[in-house]
C-alpha positions as CSV (number, residue, x, y, z in Angstrom):
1,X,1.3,30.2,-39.7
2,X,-2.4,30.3,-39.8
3,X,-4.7,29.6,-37.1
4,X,-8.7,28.8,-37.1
5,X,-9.3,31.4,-33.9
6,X,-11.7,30.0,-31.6
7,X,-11.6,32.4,-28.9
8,X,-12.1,31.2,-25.5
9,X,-15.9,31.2,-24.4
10,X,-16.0,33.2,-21.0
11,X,-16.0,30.6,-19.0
12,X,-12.4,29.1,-20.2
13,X,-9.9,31.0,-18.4
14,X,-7.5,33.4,-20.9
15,X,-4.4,32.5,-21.5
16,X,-1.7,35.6,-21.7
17,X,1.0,35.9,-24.6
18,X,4.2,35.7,-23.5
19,X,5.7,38.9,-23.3
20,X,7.7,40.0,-26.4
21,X,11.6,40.0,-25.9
22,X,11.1,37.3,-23.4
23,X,13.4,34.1,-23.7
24,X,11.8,31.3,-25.2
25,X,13.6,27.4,-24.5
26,X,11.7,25.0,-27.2
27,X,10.1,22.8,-24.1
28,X,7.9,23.7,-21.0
29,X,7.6,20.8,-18.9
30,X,5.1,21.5,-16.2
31,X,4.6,19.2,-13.7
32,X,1.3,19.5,-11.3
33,X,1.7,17.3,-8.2
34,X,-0.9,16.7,-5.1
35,X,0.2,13.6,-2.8
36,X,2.3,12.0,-4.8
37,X,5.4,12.5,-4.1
38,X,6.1,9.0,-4.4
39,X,6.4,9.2,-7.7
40,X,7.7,12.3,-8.7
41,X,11.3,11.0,-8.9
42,X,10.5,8.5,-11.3
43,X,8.4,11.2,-13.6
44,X,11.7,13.7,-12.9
45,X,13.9,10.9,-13.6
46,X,12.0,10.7,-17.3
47,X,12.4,13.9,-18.3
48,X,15.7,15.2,-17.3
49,X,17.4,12.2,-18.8
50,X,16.1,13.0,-22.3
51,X,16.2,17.2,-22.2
52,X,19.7,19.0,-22.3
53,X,20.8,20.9,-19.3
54,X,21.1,25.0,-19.4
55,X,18.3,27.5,-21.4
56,X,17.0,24.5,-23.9
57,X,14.1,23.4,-21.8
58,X,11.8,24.9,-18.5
59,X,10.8,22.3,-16.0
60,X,8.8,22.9,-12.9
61,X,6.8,21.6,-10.6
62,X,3.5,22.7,-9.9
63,X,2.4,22.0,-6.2
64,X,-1.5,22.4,-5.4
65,X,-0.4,22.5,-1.5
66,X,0.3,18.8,-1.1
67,X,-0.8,17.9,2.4
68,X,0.6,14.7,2.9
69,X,4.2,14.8,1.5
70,X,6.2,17.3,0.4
71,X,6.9,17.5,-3.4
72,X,9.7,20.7,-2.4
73,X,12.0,18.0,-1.2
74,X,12.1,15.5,-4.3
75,X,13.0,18.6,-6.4
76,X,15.8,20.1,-4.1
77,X,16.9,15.8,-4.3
78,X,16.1,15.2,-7.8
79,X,16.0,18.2,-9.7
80,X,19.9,18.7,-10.8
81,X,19.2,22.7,-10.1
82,X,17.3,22.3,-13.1
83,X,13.8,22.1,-12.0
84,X,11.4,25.3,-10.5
85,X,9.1,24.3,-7.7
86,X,6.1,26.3,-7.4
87,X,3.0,26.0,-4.7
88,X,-0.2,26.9,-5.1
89,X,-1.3,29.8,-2.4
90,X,-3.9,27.3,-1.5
91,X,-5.6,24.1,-3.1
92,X,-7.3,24.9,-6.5
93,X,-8.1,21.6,-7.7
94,X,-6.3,19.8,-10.9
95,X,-8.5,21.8,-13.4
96,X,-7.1,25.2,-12.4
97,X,-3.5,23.8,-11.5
98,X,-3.3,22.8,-15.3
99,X,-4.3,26.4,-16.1
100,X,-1.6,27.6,-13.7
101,X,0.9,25.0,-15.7
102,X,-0.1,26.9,-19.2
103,X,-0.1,29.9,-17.4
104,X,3.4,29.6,-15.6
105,X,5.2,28.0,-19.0
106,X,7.1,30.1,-21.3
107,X,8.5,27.6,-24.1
108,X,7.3,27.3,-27.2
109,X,5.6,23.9,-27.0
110,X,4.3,23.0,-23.6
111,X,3.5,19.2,-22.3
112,X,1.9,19.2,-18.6
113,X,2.9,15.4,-17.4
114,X,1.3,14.9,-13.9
115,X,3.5,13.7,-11.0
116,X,2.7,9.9,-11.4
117,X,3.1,9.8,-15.1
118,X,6.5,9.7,-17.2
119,X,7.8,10.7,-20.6
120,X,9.0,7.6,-23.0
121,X,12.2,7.5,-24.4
122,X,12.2,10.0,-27.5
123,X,9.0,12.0,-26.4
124,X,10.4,15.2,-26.5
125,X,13.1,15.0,-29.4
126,X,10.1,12.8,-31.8
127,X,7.6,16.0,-31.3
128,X,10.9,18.4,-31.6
129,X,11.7,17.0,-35.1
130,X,8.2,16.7,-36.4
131,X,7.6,20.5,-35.2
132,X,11.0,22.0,-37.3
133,X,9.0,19.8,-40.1
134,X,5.8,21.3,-39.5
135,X,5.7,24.7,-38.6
136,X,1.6,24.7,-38.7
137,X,1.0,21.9,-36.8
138,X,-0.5,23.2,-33.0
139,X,-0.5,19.5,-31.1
140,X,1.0,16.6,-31.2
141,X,0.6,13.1,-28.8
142,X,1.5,9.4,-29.3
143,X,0.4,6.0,-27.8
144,X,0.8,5.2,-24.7
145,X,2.3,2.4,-22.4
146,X,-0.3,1.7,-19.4
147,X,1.9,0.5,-16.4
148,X,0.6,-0.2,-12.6
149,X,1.6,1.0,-9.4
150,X,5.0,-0.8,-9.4
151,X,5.9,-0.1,-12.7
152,X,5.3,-3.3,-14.4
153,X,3.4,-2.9,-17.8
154,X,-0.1,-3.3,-18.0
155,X,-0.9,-3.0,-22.0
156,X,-0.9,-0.6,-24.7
157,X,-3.6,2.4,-25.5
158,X,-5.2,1.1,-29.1
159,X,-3.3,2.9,-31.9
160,X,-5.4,6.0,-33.5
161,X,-3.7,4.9,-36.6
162,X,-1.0,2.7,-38.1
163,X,1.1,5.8,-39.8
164,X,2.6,8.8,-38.3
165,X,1.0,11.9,-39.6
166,X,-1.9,14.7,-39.1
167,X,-5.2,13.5,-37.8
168,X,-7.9,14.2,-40.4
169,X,-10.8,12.8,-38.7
170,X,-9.7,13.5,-34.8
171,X,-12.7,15.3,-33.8
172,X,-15.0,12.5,-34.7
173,X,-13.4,10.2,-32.5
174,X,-12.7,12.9,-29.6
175,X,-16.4,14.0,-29.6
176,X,-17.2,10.6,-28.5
177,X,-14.2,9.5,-25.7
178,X,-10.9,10.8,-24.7
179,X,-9.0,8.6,-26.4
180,X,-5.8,11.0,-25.5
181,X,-3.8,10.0,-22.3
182,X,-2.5,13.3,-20.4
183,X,0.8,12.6,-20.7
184,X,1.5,11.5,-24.5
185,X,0.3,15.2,-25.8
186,X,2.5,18.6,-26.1
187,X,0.6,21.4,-27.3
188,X,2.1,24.8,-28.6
189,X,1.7,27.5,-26.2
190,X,0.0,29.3,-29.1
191,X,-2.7,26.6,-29.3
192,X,-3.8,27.1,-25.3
193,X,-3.4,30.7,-26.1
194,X,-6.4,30.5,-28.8
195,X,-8.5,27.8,-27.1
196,X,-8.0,29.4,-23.2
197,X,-7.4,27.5,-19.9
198,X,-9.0,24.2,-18.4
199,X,-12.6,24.4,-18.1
200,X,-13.4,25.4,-14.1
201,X,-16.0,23.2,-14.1
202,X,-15.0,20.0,-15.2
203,X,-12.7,18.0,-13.1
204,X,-12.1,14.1,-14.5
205,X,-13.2,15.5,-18.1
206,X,-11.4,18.6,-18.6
207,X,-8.5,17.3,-20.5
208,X,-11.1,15.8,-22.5
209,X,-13.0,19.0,-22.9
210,X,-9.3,20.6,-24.1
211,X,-8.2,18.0,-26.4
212,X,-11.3,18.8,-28.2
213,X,-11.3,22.4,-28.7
214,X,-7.6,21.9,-29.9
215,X,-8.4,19.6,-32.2
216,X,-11.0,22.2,-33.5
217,X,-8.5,24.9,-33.9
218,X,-5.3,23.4,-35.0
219,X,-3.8,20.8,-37.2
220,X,-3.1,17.7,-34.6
221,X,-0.2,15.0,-35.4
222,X,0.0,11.4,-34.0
223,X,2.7,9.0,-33.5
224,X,1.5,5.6,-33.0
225,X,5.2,4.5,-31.2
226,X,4.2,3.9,-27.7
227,X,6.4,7.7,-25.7
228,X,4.5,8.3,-22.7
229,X,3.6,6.4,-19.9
230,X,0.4,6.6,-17.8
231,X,0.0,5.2,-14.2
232,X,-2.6,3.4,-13.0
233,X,-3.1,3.1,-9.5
234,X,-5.6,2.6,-6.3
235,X,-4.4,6.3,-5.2
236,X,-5.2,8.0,-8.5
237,X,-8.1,10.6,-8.9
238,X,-9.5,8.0,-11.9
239,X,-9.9,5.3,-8.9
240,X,-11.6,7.4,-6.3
241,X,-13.9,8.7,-8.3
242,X,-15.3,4.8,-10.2
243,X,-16.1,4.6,-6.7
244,X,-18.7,7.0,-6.6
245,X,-19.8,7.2,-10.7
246,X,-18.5,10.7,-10.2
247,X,-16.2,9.6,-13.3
248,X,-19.4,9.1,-15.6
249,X,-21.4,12.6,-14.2
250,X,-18.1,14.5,-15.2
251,X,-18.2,13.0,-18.5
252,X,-21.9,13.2,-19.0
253,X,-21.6,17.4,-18.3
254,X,-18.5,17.4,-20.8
255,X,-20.6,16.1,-23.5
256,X,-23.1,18.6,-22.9
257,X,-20.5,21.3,-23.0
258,X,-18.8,20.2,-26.1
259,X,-22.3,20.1,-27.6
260,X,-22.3,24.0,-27.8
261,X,-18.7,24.2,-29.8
262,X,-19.0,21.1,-32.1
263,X,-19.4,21.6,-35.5
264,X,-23.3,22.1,-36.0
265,X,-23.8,19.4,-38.7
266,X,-22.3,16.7,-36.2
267,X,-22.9,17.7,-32.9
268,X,-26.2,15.8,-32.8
269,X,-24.7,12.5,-33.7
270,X,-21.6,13.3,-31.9
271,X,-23.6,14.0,-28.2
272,X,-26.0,10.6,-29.0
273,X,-22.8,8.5,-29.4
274,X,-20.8,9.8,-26.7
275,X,-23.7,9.2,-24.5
276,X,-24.2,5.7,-25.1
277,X,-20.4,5.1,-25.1
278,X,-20.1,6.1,-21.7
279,X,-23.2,4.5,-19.9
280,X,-21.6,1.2,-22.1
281,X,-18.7,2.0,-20.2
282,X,-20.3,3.0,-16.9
283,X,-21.8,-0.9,-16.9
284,X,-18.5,-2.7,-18.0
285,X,-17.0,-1.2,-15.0
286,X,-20.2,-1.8,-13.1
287,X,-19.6,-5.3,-14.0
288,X,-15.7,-5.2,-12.2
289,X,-17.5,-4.0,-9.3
290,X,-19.7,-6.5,-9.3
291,X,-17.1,-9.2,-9.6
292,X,-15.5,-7.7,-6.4
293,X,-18.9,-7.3,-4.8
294,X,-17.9,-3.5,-4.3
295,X,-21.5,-3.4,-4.3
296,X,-22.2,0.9,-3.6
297,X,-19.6,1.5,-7.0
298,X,-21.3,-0.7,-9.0
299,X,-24.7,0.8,-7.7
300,X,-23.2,4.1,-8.8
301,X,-22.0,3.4,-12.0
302,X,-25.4,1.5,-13.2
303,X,-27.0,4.3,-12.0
304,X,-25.0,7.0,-13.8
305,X,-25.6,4.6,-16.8
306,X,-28.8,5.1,-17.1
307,X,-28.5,9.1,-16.8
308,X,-26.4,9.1,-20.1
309,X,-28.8,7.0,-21.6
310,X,-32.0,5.1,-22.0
311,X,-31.0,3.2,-25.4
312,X,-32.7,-0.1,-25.5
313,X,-29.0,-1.5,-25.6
314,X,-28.4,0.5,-22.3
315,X,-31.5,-1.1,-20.4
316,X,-31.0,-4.5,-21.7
317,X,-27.6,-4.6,-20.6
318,X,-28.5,-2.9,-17.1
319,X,-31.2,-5.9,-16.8
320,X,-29.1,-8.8,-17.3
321,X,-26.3,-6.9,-14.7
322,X,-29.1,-6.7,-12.3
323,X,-30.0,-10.0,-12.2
324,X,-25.5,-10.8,-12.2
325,X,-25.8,-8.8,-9.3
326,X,-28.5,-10.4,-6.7
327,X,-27.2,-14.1,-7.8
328,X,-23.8,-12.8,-6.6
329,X,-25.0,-11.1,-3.5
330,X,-27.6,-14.4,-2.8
331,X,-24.1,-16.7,-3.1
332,X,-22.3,-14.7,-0.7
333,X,-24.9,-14.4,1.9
334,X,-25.5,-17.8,1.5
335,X,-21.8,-18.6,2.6
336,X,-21.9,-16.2,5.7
C-alpha cells in the first residue's frame, strides 16, 4: 500500500500506531457525547443493528464529562455488553474528544459518529466491501439524509457525483466548503496516523480542516446512496454558534490554515473562493435571521461577512440586506 506522507504539522496532535500483536476488529466506532443523551439510543440503536456481536467490531462511547445527563446510563441500557464507555478526566472540547476517539480506536477503519447522529442502513458493510476491493483507498463517505429533532426527514446533502468511485477532484471542492457531513465518513486508522489528530484550535471547522488533509494524503471514495444521517437541531453546537457568527470566524481561520498545506499552484484561488463562499453564506443565513427578526445573529453574521470578504458581490448583497433589515424592524415597531 502506498501512502503520500504528510506528516502532521506540530500543531496537529500525533496519532500513535497501534501496537504490533495487538487485536484488530475491522470497525472502530467511537462515539463522542456532551448532553445528549437523548439521543444516544437512537445513534446506539443504528449501529449495533448493522455490526455483528463478539471481536468483529469496537464500539464506545466517548464522554467529554456531560453535565446535564448521563451518557453511562444509556450504554449500561442500550449497549447489549457490547459497547465501552469512556469519560473524559475533565471537559476538553469536541476538537480534542475526536482526537481521544482516534486515539482510543484500535480497528482498522475508524468512523467517529457523534451522539445525535446515526449510521444508514448498509454504512458499515458498503465501506467493508469497497475496502476488501481497494486495498489503497484511505477514506471513504457517502450522502447524507438530513433529519430534524424528531426524526422526520428534512432533505438530502447534494450528491458529489452520480457514480460510486474515487474522488479525483475532492480537494477542489473541500478547499472551498465542507461538503462532508461527520457522520457519512470512515477513515482508516492509518490515514489519521499520517495526517495527526483534530486541529486544537479549530472548533466548528476542524472536521473540515481533517477532511482536507486526508483528501491530500490518500485516495478518497464516495458513495452517492444516502448511509448516514445527520441531526439537525436547536440544541446542536451548529445552532448556538449562527447565533453569534462564531460559525463563520471558525471557518474564516480554517481557510487561513489550509492555506499553508494546499497545493501551492491552487491555494491562491482556493482561499479567494472559500472566502467569498462563506460570507455568501454568512448573509443567506443573515437573511433567516432577519426573517425571524433574531436581530443580534443576523448582526453577527453580516458582520462576519464582511470579514471574509469585501467582493463587490459581498457588499452589494450586504446593502440590499440592510435596507431588508430596517423596513422589517420599522414594520414591527410600527405594530407595538
Amino acid at each position: 500500500m502506498t501512502w503520500r506522507r504528510v506528516p502532521p504539522a506540530p500543531r496537529y496532535p500525533r496519532i500513535t500506531p497501534v501496537p504490533a500483536g495487538a487485536a484488530r476488529p475491522f470497525w472502530s466506532v467511537m462515539i463522542p457525547v456532551y448532553n445528549c443523551a437523548d439521543y444516544l439510543r437512537a445513534t446506539l440503536g443504528s449501529v449495533l443493528r448493522q455490526l455483528p456481536p463478539g471481536e468483529a467490531a469496537q464500539i464506545e462511547v466517548i464522554d467529554d464529562c456531560s453535565t446535564r445527563d448521563d451518557p453511562e446510563a444509556v450504554v449500561r441500557e442500550c449497549g447489549q455488553g457490547r459497547v465501552t464507555y469512556f469519560r473524559q478526566p475533565r471537559n476538553v472540547g469536541p476538537q480534542a474528544t475526536f482526537t481521544t476517539c482516534i486515539e482510543r480506536s484500535r480497528g482498522e477503519w475508524v468512523h467517529i459518529l457523534h451522539g445525535d447522529d446515526m449510521a444508514g442502513d448498509g454504512f458499515y458493510a458498503s465501506i467493508q466491501r469497497m475496502s476488501a476491493a481497494n486495498p489503497t483507498v484511505g477514506a471513504a463517505f457517502c450522502r447524507t439524509v438530513l433529519v430534524d429533532a424528531s426524526g422526520a426527514e428534512l432533505h438530502l446533502s447534494e450528491p458529489e457525483s452520480d457514480e460510486t468511485g474515487l474522488q479525483t477532484d475532492l480537494i477542489d471542492r473541500l478547499g472551498v466548503d465542507n461538503v462532508i457531513r461527520f457522520p457519512s465518513i470512515a477513515v482508516r486508522r492509518q490515514t489519521y496516523e499520517t495526517v495527526g489528530g483534530f486541529h486544537p484550535d479549530l472548533f466548528h471547522s476542524a472536521d473540515w480542516d481533517m477532511w482536507r488533509r486526508v483528501a491530500l494524503a490518500v485516495p478518497v471514495w464516495y458513495d452517492p446512496t444516502p448511509r448516514a444521517i445527520y441531526r439537525l437541531h436547536e440544541q446542536s453546537d451548529t445552532s448556538s454558534l449562527m447565533r453569534t457568527g462564531a460559525n463563520i470566524a471558525d471557518a474564516r481561520r480554517a481557510i487561513d490554515i489550509a492555506r499553508t498545506y494546499l497545493p501551492p499552484d491552487r491555494r491562491d484561488d482556493l482561499t479567494r473562493r472559500a472566502r467569498r463562499y462563506h460570507a455568501g453564506y454568512a448573509l443567506e443565513v443573515a437573511e433567516e435571521m432577519i426573517e425571524r427578526r433574531a436581530w443580534p445573529g443576523a448582526l453577527a453574521q453580516m458582520r462576519e461577512a464582511f470579514r471574509c470578504s469585501s467582493s463587490p458581490g459581498v457588499v452589494s448583497r450586504a446593502m440590499w440586506l440592510a435596507g431588508r433589515a430596517s423596513c422589517r424592524f420599522l414594520a414591527g415597531a410600527g405594530r407595538s
